[in-house]
C-alpha positions in Angstrom: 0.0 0.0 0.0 1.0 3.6 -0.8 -0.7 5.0 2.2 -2.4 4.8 5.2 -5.6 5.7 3.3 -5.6 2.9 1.7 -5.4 0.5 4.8 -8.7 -1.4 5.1 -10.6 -1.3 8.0 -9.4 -4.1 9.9 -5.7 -3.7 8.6 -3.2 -1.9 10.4 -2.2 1.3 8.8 1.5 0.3 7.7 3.1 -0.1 4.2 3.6 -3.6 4.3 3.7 -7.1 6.7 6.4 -9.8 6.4 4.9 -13.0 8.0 8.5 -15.3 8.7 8.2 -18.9 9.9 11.6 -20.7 11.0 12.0 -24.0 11.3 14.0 -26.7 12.9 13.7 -29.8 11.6 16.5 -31.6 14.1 14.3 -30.4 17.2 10.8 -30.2 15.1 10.2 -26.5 16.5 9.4 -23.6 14.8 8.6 -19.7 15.7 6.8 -17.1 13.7 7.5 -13.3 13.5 5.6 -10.4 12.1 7.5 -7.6 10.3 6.4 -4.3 10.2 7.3 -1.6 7.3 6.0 1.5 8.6 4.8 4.8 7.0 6.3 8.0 7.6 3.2 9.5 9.1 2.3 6.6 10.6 5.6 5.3 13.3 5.5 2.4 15.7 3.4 2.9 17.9 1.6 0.7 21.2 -1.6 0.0 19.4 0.6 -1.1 15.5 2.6 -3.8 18.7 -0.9 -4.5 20.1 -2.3 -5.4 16.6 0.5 -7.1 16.0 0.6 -9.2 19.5 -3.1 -10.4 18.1 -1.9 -11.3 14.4 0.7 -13.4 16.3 -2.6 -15.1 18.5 -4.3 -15.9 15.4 -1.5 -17.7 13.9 -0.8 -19.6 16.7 -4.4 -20.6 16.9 -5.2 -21.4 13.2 -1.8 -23.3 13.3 -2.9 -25.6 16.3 -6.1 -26.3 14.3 -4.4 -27.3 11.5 -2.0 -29.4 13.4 -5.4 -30.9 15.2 -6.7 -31.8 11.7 -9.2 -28.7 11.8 -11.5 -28.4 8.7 -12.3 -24.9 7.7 -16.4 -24.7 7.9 -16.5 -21.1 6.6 -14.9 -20.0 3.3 -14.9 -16.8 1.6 -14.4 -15.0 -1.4 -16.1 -18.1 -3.6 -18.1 -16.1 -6.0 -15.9 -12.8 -6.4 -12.0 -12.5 -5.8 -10.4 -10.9 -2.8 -8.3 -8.9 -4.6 -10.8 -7.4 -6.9 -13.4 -6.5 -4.0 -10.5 -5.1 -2.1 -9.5 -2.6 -4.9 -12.8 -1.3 -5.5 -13.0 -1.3 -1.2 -9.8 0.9 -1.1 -10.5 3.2 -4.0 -13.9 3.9 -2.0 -12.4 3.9 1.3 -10.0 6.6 -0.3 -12.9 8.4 -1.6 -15.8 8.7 0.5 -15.0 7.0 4.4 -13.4 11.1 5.2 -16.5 13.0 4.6 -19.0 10.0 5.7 -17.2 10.0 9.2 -17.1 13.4 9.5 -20.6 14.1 9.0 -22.0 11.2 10.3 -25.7 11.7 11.2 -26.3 9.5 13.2 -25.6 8.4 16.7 -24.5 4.9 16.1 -20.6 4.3 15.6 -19.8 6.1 12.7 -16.4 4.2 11.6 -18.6 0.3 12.1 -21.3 1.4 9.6 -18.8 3.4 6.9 -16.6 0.8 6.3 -19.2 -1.9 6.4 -21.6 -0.3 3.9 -18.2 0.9 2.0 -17.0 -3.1 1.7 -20.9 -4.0 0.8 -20.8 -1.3 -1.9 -17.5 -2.8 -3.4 -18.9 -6.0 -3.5 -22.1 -5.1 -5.2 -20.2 -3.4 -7.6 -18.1 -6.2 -8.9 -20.9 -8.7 -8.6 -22.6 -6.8 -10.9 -20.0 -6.0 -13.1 -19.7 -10.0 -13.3 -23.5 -10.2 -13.2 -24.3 -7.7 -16.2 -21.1 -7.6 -18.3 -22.8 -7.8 -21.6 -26.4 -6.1 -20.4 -27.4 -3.3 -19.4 -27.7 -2.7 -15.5 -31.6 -2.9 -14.5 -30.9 -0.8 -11.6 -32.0 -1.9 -8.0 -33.6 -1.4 -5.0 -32.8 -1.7 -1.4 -35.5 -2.3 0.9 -35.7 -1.3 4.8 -32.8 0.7 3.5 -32.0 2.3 7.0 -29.6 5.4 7.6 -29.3 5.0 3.6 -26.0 4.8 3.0 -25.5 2.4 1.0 -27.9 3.8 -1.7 -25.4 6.9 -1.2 -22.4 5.2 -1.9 -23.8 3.4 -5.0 -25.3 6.5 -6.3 -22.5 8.7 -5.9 -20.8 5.6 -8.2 -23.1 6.2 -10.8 -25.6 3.3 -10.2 -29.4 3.7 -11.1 -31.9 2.9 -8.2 -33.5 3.8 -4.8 -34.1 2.5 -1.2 -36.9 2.6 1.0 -37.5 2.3 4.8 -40.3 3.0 7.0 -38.8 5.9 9.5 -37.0 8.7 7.8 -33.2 8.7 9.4 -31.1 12.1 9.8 -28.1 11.1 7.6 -31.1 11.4 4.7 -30.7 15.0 4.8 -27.1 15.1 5.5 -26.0 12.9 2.1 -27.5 15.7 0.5 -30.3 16.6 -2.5 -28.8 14.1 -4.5 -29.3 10.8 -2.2 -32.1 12.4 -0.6 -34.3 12.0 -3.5 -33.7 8.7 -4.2 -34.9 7.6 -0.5 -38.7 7.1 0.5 -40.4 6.2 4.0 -42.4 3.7 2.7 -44.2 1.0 4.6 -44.0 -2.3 2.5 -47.3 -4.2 2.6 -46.9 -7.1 -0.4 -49.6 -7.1 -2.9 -50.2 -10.9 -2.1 -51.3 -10.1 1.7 -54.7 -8.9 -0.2 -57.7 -10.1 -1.5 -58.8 -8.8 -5.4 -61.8 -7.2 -3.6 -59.6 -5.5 -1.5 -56.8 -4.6 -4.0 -57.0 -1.1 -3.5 -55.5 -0.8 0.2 -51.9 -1.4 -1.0 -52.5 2.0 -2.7 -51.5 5.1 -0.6 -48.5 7.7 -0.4 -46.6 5.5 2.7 -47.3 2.2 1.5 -45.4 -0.1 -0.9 -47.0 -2.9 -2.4 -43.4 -4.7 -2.9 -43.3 -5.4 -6.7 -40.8 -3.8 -8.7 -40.0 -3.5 -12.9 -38.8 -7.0 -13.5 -35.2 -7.4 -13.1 -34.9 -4.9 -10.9 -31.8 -5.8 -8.1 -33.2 -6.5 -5.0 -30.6 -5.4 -1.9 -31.7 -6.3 1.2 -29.0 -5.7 3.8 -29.8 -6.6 7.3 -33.7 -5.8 7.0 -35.0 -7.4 9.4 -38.5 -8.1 9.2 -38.3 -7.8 5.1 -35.0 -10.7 5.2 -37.2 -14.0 4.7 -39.7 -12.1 2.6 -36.9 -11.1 0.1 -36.6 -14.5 -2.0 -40.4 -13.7 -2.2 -40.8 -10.9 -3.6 -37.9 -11.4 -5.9 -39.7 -13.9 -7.0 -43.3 -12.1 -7.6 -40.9 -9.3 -9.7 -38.8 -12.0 -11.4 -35.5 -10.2 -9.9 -32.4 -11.1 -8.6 -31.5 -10.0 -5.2 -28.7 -10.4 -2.8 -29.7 -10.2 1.5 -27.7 -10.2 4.1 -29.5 -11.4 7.2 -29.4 -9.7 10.9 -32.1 -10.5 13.3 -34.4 -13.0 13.0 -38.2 -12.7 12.2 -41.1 -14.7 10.7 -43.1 -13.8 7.9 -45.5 -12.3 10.0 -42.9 -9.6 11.3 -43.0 -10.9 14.6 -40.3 -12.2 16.2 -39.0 -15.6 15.4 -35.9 -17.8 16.8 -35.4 -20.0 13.2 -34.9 -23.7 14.4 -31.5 -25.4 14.1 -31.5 -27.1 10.5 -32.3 -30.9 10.0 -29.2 -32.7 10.2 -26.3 -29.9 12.4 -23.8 -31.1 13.8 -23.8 -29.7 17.2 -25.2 -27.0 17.7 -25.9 -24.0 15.7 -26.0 -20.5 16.8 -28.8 -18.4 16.3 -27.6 -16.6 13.3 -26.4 -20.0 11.8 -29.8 -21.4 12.1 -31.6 -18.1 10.7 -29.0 -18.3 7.7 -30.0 -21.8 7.3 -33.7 -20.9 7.4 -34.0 -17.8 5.4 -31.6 -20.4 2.2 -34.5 -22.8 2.8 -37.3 -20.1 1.9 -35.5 -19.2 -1.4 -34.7 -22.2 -2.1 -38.0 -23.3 -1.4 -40.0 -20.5 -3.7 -36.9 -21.6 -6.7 -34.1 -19.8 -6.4 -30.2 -21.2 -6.3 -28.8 -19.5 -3.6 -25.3 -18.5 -3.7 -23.2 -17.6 -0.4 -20.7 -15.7 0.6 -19.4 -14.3 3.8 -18.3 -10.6 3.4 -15.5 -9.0 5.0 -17.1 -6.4 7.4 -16.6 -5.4 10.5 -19.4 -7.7 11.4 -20.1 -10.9 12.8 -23.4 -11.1 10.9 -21.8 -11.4 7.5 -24.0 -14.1 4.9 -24.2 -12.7 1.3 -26.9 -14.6 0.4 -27.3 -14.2 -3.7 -30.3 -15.6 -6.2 -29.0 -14.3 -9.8 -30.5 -18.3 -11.4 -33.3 -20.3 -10.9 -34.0 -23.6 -10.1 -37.9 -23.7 -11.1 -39.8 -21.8 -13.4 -41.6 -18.6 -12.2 -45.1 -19.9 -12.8 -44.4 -23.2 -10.8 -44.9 -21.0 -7.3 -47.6 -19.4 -6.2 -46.5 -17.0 -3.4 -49.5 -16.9 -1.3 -49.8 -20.3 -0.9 -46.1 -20.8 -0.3 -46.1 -18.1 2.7 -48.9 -19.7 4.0 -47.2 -22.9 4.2 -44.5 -21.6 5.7 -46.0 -20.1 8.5 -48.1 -17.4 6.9 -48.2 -14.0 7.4 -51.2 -12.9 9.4 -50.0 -9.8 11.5 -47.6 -8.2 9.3 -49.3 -5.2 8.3 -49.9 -4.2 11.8 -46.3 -5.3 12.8 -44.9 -3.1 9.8 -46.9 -0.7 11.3 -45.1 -0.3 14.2 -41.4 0.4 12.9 -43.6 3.4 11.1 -43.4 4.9 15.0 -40.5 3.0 16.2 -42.3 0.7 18.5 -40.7 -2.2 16.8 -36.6 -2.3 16.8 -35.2 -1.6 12.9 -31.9 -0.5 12.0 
């Protein structure tokens, strides 16, 4: 790296690590080092040895594993190279984190949420750029879009689209005339909760009836109530989408604890059996789901992608698949609720 700048969130700021491993293999030991090359602006300092006393810790851990015969459950990078996502994530980093941090709007930690959405923004971008290399992008969407920065980001980059959420957050106004007019507080009622006699009540100028043009990019990054309804409606618009799951509801909006899928070994964590459950639902309603786990600065982390289909659109009917899956009855008055912040959304 050339600068500091360019460091990525969870790397220290230096110009360059030198990993060196010696070995003896008379006495069958071995010791590991870390090497720092430091920037001008940036000398040695407690916290570069304290990052550096925790690189070590990692080694030493990972190399136990391995000498236990560990198997590594989680993988990354499967569908988009590291190196590629971390260019575009430094040449945004460089651009925008600054100004974002500066002006944050919010009272949430300022640095957590840049540098996340920053590394969720790179990946979009080159999954797209693999997605629709010879077509034209449709554009997207992201629903329960939250402090909005993400749709910031991607507009600033020159990408067509819009996000939704039901409360109106500060940082709206603070991203400026721009972004603010791409974001709506919209309460998202899908079209299939209703009956043809009552197909008028998804009209109204705070409700969204959650079909979009077709092909249209579905984002739906830690949404909470919308996350197991995404596959769903991606499937009633004929659009890809790509959710990251957070907390865990049912189809109704209320709170839901997914159960541990068929088969674990052990047992799952919460967020392991949510990811589980929320794959089953798009997979259920047709869609191959493709995984990755992102590099944010968070544990919650599944990139769960449906860009190809497994069934033909026509072979699901969407009511009838919510309702065996639970159904959905109280979700209008449970959307209702994040509209004044008597249900938690981010």
């Amino acid at each position: 790296m050339s600068s500091p700048d360019e460091s990525p969130f969870y790397h220290p700021k230096v110009h360059g690590i030198a990993f060196q491993h010696t070995f003896n293999p008379g006495t069958q030991d071995g010791k590991i080092a870390i090497h720092y090359s430091f920037f001008d602006s940036e000398p040695r300092s407690q916290i570069l040895e304290r990052t550096a006393g925790h690189l070590l810790a990692a080694l030493y851990k990972h190399g136990q594993g391995t000498a236990a015969g560990y198997v590594k459950k989680v993988h990354h990078d499967t569908i988009i190279p590291q190196a590629t996502v971390q260019n575009t994530y430094a040449r945004l980093k460089a651009k925008y984190a600054k100004t974002l941090i500066d002006n944050w709007g919010e009272v949430t930690d300022p640095e957590k949420h840049v540098f996340e959405d920053l590394n969720i923004a790179a990946f979009l971008i080159e999954l797209w750029a693999d997605t629709y290399k010879d077509i034209e992008f449709p554009g997207y969407v992201d629903i329960g879009c939250g402090n909005g920065l993400l749709v910031h980001i991607l507009s600033e980059e020159g990408y067509t689209g819009w996000g939704f959420d039901a409360r109106e957050r500060k940082s709206w106004s603070v991203f400026g005339p721009k972004t603010r007019e791409k974001l709506q507080e919209l309460v998202l009622i899908p079209s299939i909760l209703y009956s043809e006699s009552n197909e008028n009540q998804t009209s109204g100028p705070n409700i969204h009836d959650g079909t979009f043009p077709k092909g249209t990019f579905i984002i739906s990054n830690h949404a909470d109530e919308l996350t197991p309804w995404t596959p769903i409606l991606a499937s009633i618009s004929r659009s890809p989408f790509m959710m990251i799951p957070c907390c865990s509801h049912a189809l109704s909006g209320a709170r839901y604890r997914a159960p541990p899928p068929k088969g674990s070994e052990g047992t799952p964590s919460a967020y392991a059996s949510l990811v589980a459950w929320v794959v089953g639902l798009a997979e259920g309603c047709g869609w191959e789901v493709e995984k990755e786990w992102l590099r944010i600065p968070s544990t919650r982390n599944a990139a769960l992608i449906g860009r190809r289909r497994k069934l033909d659109y026509g072979e699901i009917d969407a009511r009838e698949f919510v309702d065996a899956n639970g159904g959905a009855a109280g979700w209008k008055e449970n959307a209702m609720k994040l509209v004044t912040g008597k249900a938690k959304n981010h």
